[in-house]
C-alpha positions as CSV (number, residue, x, y, z in Angstrom):
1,X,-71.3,-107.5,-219.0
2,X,-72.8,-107.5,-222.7
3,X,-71.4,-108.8,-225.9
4,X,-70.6,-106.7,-228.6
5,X,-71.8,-108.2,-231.8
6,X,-70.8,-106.4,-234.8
7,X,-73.6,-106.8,-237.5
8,X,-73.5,-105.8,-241.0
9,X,-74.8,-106.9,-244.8
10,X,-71.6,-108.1,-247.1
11,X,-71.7,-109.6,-250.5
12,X,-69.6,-112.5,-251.3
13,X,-66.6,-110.7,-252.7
14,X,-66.7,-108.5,-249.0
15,X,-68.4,-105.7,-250.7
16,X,-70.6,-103.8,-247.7
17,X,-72.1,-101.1,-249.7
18,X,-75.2,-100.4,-248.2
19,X,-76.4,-99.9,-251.4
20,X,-76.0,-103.9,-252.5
21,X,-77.8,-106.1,-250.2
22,X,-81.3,-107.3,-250.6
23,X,-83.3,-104.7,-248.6
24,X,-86.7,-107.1,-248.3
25,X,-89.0,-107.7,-245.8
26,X,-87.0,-111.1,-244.6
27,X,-84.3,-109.3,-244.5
28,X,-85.7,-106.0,-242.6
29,X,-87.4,-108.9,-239.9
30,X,-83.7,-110.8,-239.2
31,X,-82.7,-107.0,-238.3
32,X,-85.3,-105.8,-236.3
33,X,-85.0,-109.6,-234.5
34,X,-81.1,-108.9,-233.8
35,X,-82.1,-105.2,-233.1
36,X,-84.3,-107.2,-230.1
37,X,-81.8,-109.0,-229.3
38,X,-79.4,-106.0,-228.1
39,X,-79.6,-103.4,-225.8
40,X,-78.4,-100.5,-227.2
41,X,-76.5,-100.1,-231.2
42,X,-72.4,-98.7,-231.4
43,X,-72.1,-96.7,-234.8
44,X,-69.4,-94.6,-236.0
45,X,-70.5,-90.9,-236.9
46,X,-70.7,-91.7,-240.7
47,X,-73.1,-94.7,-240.3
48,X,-75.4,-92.7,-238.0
49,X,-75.5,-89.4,-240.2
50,X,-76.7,-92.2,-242.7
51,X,-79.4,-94.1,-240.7
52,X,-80.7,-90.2,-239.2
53,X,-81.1,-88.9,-242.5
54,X,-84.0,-91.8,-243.4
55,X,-84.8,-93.7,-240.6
56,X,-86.3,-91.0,-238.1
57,X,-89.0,-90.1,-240.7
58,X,-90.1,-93.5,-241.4
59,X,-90.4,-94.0,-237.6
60,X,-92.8,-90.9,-238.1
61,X,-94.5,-92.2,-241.1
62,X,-93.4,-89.4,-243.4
63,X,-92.3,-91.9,-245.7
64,X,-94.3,-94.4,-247.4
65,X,-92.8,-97.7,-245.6
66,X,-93.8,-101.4,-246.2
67,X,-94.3,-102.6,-242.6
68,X,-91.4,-104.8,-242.0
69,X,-89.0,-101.8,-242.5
70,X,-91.6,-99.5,-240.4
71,X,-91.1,-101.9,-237.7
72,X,-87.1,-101.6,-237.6
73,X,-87.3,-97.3,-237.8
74,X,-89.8,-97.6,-234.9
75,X,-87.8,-100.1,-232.8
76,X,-84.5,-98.4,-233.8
77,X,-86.2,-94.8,-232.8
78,X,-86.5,-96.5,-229.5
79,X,-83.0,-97.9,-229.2
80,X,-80.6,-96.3,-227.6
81,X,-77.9,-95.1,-230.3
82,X,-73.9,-94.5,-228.9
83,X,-71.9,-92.1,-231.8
84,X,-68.2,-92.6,-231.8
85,X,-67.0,-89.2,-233.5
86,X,-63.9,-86.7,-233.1
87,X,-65.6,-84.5,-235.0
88,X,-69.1,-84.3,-233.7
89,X,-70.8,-83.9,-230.5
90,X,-74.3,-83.1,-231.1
91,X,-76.7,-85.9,-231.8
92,X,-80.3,-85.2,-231.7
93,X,-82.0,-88.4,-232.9
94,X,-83.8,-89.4,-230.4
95,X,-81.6,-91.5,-227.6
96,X,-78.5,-90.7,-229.1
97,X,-75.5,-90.5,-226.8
98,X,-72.0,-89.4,-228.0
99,X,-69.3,-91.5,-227.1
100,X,-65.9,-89.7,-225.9
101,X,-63.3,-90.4,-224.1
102,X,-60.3,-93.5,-224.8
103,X,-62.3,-95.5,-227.4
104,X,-61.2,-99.0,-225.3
105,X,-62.3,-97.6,-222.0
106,X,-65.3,-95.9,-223.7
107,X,-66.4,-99.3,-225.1
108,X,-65.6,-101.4,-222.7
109,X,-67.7,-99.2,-220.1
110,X,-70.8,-99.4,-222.7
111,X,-70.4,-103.2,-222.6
112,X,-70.5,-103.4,-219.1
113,X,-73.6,-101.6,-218.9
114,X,-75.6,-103.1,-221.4
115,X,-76.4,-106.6,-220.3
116,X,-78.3,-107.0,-223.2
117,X,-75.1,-106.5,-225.4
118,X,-74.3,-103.9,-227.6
119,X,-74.9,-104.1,-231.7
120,X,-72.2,-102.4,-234.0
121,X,-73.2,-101.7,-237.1
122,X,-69.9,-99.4,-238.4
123,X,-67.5,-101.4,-241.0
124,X,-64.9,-98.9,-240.2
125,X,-65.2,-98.9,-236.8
126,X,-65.4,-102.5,-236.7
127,X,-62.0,-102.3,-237.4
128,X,-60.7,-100.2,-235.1
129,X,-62.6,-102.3,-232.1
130,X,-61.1,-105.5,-233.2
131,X,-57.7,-104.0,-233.2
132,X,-58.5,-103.3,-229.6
133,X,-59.6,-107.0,-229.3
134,X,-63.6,-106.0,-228.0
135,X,-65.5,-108.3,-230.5
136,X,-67.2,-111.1,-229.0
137,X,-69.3,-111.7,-232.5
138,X,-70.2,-111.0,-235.4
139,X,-73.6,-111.5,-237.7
140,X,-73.1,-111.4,-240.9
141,X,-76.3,-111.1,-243.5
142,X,-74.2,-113.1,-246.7
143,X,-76.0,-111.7,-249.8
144,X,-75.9,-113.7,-253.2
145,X,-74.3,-111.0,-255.0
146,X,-70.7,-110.2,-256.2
147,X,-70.7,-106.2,-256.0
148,X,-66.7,-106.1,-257.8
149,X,-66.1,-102.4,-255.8
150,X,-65.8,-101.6,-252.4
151,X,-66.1,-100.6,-249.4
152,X,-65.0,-104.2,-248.1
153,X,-65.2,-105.9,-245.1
154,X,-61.8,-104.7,-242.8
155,X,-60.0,-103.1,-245.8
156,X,-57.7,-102.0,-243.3
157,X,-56.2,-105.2,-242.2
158,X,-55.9,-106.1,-239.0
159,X,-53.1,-107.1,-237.0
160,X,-53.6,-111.4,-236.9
161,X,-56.2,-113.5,-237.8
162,X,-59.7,-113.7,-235.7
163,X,-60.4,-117.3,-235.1
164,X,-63.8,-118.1,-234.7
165,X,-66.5,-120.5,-233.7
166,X,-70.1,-120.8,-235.9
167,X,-72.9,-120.6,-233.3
168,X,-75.6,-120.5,-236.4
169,X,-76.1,-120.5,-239.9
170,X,-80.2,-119.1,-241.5
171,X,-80.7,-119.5,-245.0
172,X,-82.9,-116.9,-245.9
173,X,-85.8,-116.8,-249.2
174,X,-83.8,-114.7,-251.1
175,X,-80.3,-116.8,-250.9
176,X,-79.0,-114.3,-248.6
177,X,-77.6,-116.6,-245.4
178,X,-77.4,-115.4,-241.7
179,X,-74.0,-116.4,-240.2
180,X,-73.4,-116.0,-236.4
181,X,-70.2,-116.4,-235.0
182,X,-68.7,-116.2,-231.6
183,X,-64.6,-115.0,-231.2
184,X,-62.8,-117.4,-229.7
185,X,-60.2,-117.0,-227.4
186,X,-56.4,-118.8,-227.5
């Protein structure tokens, strides 16, 4: 069985506006790392409508790309891509997969066959799969930067505090930190 390792950029104030991290080359390398890492990426449908509208045509070379982030749309074109949506079915990206069904059984089966482990990278659905207690860890890219709006990080609550253990801490050039963590379990 995989992990599943939810990943995402957030400022310090818990801002994860897509919009407010550092997108440099560094920073576009850590991903496409942790993108290696995994075996296939978990988004929810509003997440992937945003990564196909850009990233398939950099993968193409339709847009004018520095080659760190060329690098990620490639590998990421690659990747096999699992859509949680109630309200869509059809995902043509290339390896997309819709995934239906009971969201816990759904998941867990994903998890169980990806050895590799499986990357989320939805803030909202994030929520909903720690609710269901699915998280093994999370890796957090910590920008320098107080945003002072939202979205934030688990907005809607959850229902008792995740305890968990650091596995590793990467400063990175631009004072953006790399934080892994691993869930523990009581």
């Amino acid at each position: 069985m995989g992990l599943l390792t939810f990943s995402l950029n957030v400022t310090l104030d818990g801002c994860v506006d897509h919009r407010e991290g550092i997108a440099d080359d560094e920073t576009h390398a850590f991903f496409t790392r942790l993108l290696d890492e995994g075996g296939a990426m978990l988004w929810g449908r509003i997440t992937y409508e945003m990564m196909e509208s850009y990233w398939p045509s950099v993968a193409r070379g339709e847009v004018e790309a520095p080659a760190a982030i060329r690098e990620w749309a490639v590998k990421l074109e690659t990747k096999p891509k699992y859509v949680v949506s109630s309200t869509r079915t059809d995902f043509p990206w290339t390896n997309s997969h819709h995934l239906a069904g009971d969201l816990r059984t759904a998941v867990q089966q994903l998890k169980d066959a990806t050895p590799a482990g499986v990357l989320l990278g939805s803030g909202k659905l994030a929520t909903e799969l720690d609710r269901l207690d699915l998280i093994d860890e999370y890796v957090f890219l910590v920008h320098p930067r107080i945003a002072g709006h939202g979205p934030t990080l688990y907005q809607g609550g959850l229902p008792a505090t995740r305890r968990l253990e650091l596995v590793s801490a990467t400063p990175l050039g631009s004072g953006a930190v790399a934080l892994r963590y691993r869930r523990t379990r009581d």
